[in-house]
VEXSE-505055 format. One record per residue (C-alpha): residue number from 1; x, z, y. Coordinates in steps of 0.25 Angstrom, whole numbers, padded with zeros to 4 digits. Layout:
N
+-----+-------+-------+-------+
: pos :  east :    up : north :
+-----+-------+-------+-------+
: NUM :     X :     Z :     Y :
...
+-----+-------+-------+-------+
This chain:
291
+-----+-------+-------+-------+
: pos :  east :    up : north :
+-----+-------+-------+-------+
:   1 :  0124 :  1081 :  0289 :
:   2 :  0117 :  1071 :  0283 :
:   3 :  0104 :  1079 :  0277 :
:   4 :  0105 :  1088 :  0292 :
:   5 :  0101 :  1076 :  0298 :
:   6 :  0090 :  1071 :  0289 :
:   7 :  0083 :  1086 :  0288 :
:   8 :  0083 :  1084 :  0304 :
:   9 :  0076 :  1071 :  0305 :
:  10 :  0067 :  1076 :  0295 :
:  11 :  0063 :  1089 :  0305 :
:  12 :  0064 :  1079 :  0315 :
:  13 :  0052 :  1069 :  0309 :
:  14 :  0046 :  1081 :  0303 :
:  15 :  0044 :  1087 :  0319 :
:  16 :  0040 :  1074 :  0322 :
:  17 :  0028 :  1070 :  0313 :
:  18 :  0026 :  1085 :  0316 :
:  19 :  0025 :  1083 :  0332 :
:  20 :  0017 :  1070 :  0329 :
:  21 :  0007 :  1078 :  0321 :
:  22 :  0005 :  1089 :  0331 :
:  23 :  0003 :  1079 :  0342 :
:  24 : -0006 :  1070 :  0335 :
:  25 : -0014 :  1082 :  0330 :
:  26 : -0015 :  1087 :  0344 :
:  27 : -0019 :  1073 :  0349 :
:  28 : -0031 :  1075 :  0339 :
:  29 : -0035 :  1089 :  0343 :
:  30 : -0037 :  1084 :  0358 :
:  31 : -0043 :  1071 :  0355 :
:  32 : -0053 :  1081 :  0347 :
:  33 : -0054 :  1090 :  0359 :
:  34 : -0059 :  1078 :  0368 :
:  35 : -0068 :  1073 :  0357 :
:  36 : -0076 :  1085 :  0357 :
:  37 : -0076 :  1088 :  0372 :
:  38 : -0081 :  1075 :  0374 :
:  39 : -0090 :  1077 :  0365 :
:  40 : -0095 :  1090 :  0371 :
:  41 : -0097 :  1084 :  0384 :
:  42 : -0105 :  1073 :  0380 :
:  43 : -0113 :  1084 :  0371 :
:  44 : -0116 :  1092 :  0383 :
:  45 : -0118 :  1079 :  0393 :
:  46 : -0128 :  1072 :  0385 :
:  47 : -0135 :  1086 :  0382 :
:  48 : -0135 :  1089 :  0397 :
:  49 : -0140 :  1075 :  0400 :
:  50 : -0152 :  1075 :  0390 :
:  51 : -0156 :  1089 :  0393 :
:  52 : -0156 :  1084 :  0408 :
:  53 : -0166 :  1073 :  0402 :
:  54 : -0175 :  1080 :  0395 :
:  55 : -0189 :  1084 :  0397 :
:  56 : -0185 :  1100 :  0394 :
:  57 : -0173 :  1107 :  0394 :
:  58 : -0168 :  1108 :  0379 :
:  59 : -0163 :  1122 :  0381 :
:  60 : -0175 :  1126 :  0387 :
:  61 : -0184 :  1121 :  0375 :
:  62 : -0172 :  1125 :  0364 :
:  63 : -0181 :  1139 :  0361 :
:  64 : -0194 :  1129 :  0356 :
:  65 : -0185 :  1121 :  0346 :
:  66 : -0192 :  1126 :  0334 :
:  67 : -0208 :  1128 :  0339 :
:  68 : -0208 :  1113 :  0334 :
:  69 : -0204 :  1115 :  0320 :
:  70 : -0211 :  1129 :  0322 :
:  71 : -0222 :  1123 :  0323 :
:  72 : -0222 :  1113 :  0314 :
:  73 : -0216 :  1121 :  0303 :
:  74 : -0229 :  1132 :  0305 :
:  75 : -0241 :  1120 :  0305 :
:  76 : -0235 :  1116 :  0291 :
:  77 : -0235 :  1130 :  0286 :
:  78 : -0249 :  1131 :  0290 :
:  79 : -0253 :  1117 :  0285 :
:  80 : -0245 :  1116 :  0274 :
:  81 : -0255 :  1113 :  0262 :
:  82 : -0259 :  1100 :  0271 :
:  83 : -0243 :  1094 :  0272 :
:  84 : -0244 :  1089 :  0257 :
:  85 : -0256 :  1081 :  0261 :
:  86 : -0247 :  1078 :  0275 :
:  87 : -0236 :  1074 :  0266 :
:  88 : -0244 :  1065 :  0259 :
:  89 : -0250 :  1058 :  0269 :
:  90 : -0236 :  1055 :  0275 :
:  91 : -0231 :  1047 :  0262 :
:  92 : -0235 :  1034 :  0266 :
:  93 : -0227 :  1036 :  0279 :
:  94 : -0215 :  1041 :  0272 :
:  95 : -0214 :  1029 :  0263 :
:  96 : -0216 :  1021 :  0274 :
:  97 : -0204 :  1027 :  0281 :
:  98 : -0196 :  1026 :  0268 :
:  99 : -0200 :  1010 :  0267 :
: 100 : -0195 :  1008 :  0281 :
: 101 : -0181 :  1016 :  0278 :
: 102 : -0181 :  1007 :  0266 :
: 103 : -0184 :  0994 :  0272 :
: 104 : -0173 :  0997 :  0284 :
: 105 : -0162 :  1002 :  0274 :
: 106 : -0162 :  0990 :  0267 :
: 107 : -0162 :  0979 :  0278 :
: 108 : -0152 :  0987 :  0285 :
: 109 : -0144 :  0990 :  0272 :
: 110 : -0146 :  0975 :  0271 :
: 111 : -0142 :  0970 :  0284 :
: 112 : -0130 :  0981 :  0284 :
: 113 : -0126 :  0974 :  0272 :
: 114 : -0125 :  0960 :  0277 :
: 115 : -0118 :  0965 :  0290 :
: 116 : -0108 :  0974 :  0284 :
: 117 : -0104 :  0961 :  0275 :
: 118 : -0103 :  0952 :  0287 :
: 119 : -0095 :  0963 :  0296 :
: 120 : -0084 :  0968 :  0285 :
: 121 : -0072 :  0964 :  0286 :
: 122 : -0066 :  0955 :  0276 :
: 123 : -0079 :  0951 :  0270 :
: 124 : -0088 :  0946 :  0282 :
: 125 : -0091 :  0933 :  0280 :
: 126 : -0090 :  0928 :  0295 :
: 127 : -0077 :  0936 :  0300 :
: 128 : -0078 :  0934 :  0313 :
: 129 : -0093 :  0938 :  0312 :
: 130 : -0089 :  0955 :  0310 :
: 131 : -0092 :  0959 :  0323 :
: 132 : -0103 :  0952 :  0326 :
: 133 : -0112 :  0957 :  0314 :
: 134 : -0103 :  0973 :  0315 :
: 135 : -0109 :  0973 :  0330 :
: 136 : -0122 :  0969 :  0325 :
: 137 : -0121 :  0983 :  0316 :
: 138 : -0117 :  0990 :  0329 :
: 139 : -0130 :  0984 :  0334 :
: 140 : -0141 :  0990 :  0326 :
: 141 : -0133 :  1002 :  0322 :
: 142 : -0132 :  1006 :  0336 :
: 143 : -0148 :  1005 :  0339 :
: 144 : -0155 :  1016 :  0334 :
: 145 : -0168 :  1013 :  0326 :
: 146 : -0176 :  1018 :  0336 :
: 147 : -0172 :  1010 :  0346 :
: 148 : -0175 :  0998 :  0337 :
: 149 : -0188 :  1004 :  0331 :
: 150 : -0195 :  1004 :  0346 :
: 151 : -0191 :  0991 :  0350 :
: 152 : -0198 :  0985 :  0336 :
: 153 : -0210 :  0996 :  0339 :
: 154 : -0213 :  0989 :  0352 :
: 155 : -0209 :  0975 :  0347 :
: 156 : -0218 :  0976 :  0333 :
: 157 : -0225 :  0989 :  0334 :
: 158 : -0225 :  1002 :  0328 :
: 159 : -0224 :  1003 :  0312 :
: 160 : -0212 :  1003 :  0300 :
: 161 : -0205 :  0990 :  0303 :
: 162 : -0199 :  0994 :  0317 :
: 163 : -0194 :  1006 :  0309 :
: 164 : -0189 :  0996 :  0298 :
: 165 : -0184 :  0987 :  0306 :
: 166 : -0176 :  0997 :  0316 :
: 167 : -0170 :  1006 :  0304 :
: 168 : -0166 :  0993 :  0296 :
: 169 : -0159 :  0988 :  0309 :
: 170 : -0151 :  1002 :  0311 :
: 171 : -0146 :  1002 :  0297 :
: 172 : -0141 :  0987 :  0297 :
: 173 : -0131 :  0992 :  0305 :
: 174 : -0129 :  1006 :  0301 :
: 175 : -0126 :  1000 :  0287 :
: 176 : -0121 :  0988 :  0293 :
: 177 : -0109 :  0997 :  0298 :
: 178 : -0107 :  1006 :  0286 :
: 179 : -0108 :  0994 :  0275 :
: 180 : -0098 :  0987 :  0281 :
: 181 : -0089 :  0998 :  0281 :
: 182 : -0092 :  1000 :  0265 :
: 183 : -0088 :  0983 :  0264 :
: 184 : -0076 :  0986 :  0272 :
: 185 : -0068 :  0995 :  0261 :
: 186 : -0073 :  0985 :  0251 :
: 187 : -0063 :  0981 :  0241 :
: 188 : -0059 :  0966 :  0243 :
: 189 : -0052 :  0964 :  0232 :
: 190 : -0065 :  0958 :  0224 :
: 191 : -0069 :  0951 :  0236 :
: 192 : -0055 :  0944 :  0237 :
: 193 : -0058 :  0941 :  0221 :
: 194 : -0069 :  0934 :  0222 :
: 195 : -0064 :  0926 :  0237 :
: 196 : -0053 :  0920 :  0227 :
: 197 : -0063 :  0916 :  0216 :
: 198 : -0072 :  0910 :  0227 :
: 199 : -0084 :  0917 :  0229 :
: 200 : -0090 :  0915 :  0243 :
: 201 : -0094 :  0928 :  0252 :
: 202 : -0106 :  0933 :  0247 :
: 203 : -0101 :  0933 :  0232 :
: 204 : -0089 :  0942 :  0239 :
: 205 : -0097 :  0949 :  0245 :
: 206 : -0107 :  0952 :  0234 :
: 207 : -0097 :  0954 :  0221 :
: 208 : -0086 :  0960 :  0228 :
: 209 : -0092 :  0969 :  0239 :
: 210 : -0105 :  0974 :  0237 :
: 211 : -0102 :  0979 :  0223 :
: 212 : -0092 :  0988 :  0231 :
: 213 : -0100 :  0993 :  0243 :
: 214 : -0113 :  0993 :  0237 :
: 215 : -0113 :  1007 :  0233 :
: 216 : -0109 :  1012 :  0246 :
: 217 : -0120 :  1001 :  0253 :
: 218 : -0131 :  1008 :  0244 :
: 219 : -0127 :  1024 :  0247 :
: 220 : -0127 :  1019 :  0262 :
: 221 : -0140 :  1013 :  0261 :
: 222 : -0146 :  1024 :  0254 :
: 223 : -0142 :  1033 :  0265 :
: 224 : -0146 :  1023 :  0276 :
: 225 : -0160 :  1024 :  0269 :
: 226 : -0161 :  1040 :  0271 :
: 227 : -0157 :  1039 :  0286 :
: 228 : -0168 :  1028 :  0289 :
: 229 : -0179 :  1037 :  0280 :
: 230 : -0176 :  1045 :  0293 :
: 231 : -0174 :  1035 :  0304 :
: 232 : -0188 :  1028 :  0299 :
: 233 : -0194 :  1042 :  0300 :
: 234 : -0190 :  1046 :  0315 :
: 235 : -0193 :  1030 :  0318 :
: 236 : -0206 :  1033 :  0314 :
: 237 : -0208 :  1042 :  0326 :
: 238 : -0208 :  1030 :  0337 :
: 239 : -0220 :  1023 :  0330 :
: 240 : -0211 :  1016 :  0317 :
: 241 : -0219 :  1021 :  0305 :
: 242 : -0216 :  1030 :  0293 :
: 243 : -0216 :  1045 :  0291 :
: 244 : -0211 :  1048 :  0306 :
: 245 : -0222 :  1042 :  0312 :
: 246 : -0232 :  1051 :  0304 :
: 247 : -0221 :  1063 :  0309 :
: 248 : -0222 :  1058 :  0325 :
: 249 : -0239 :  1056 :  0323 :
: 250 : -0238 :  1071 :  0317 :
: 251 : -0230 :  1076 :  0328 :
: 252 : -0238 :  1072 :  0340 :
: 253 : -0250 :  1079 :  0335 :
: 254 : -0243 :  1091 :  0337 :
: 255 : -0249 :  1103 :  0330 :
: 256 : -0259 :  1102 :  0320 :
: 257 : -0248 :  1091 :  0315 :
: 258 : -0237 :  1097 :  0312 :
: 259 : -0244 :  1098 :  0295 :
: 260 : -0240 :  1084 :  0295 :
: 261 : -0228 :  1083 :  0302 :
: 262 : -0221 :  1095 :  0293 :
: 263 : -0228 :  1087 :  0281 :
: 264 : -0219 :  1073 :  0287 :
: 265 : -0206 :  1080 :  0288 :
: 266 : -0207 :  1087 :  0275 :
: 267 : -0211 :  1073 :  0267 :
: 268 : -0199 :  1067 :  0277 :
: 269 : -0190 :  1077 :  0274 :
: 270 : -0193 :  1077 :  0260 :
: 271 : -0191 :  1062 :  0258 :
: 272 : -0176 :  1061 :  0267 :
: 273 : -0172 :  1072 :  0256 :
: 274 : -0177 :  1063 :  0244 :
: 275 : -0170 :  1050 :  0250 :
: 276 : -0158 :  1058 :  0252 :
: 277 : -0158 :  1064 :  0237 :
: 278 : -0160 :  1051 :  0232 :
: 279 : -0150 :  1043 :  0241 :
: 280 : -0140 :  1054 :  0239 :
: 281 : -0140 :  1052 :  0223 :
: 282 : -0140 :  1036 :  0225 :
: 283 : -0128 :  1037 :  0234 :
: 284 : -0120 :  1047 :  0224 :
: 285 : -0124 :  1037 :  0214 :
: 286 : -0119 :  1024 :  0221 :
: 287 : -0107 :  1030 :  0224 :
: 288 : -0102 :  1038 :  0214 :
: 289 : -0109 :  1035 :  0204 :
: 290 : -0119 :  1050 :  0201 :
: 291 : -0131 :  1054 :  0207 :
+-----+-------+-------+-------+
């Protein structure tokens, strides 16, 4: 009787976690469903809207997509014994589009540093504080570097240190953000042990933290370096210097240009693969240990 009663409660939970399942696997599949209706409304809104805004219907000019690169593509082939030359003569604009990418990616890996230290949990050295300077991330990671570029273009005037400046402000917060997620899964084990000897924050902070997240603070850095290569390339095009402005000066000639604008995005292209090489092997390296 005994055991008859034991195997029936045992159906009985079983049909229970069973029902419970179900239910909360249907609860997901609908929750889904609204997600990606709303989602294709607000697709089809926001293209109905800017297609209602623009100077020419998209749809209408859809069949001219490729006369650009048509174009482009055939003056190169035609001209294509002068884009070494062009290449050349676009060095000095590359390597001041690498400088300002370097520049901005260590301030803002810098600045990211500092703020992900003062809004971590545990380790901040004003507690009360972690808000103020985790907002201060949301600030500048929520500006784009455009934005901030054309308010130091008007204010300083056109050149590399509006695009420095701007690029260096957007990844302060970018890595603000993800640094301080690194700091958060920290082992506090060794900070703990040098608290109870007496060592004061910074020496925590330096002996027992950044040995452990300065791996993971490099291979971030290092990526954040191959995505403002790019950002101070389009930056280029509102008056900020580098190889992007050499692309837009190239591009409003029109035809009879287009040599020397193929030539900018080959040695463009060329250069975002490198870096990506190079950072690829460096991250393997830091993290586990192989290039």
């Amino acid at each position: 009787m005994t055991d008859i009663t034991s195997s029936q409660i045992d159906r009985e939970r079983r049909e229970t976690v069973r029902e419970d399942y179900l239910q909360m696997t249907q609860r997901r599949r609908l929750y889904s469903g609204l997600l990606i209706l709303i989602f294709a409304v607000m697709l089809i809104s926001g293209f109905s809207i800017a297609e209602d805004r623009n100077a020419g219907g998209f749809l209408e000019g859809l069949h001219r997509l490729f006369d650009f690169p048509a174009d482009l593509i055939s003056e190169a082939i035609e001209k294509a014994a002068k884009l070494p030359g062009h290449m050349v003569d676009a060095l000095p604009a590359l390597i001041e589009t690498l400088n300002i990418a370097a520049v901005a990616t260590l301030l803002g890996c810098a600045g990211g540093v500092v703020f992900s230290l003062l809004g971590t949990r545990g380790l901040a050295y004003w507690p009360r504080l972690i808000p103020f300077f985790r907002r201060i991330t949301d600030i500048l990671r929520a500006i784009p570097e455009v934005v901030v570029a054309l308010v130091l273009i008007f204010i300083m005037g056109g050149g590399p240190v509006p695009a420095m400046i701007a690029i260096a402000l957007h990844t302060m917060g970018a890595m603000g953000k993800l640094f301080s997620e690194v700091t958060e899964n920290t082992d506090m084990k060794p900070v703990e042990g040098l608290q109870s000897v007496g060592a004061n924050w910074g020496q925590r902070i330096w002996l027992g933290v950044i040995p452990q997240v300065l791996p993971n603070y490099l291979s971030y850095g290092l990526l954040r370096f191959e995505i403002n290569i790019r950002a101070s390339a389009i930056l280029g095009f509102v008056g900020a210097g580098g190889i992007g402005y050499e692309l837009k000066n190239a591009l409003t000639f029109g035809q009879g240009k287009f040599d020397e604008a193929a030539a900018v995005f080959v040695i463009l292209f060329l250069t975002i693969v490198a870096v990506d090489q190079l950072s690829s092997s460096l991250r393997n390296y830091l993290t586990k240990g192989t290039f």
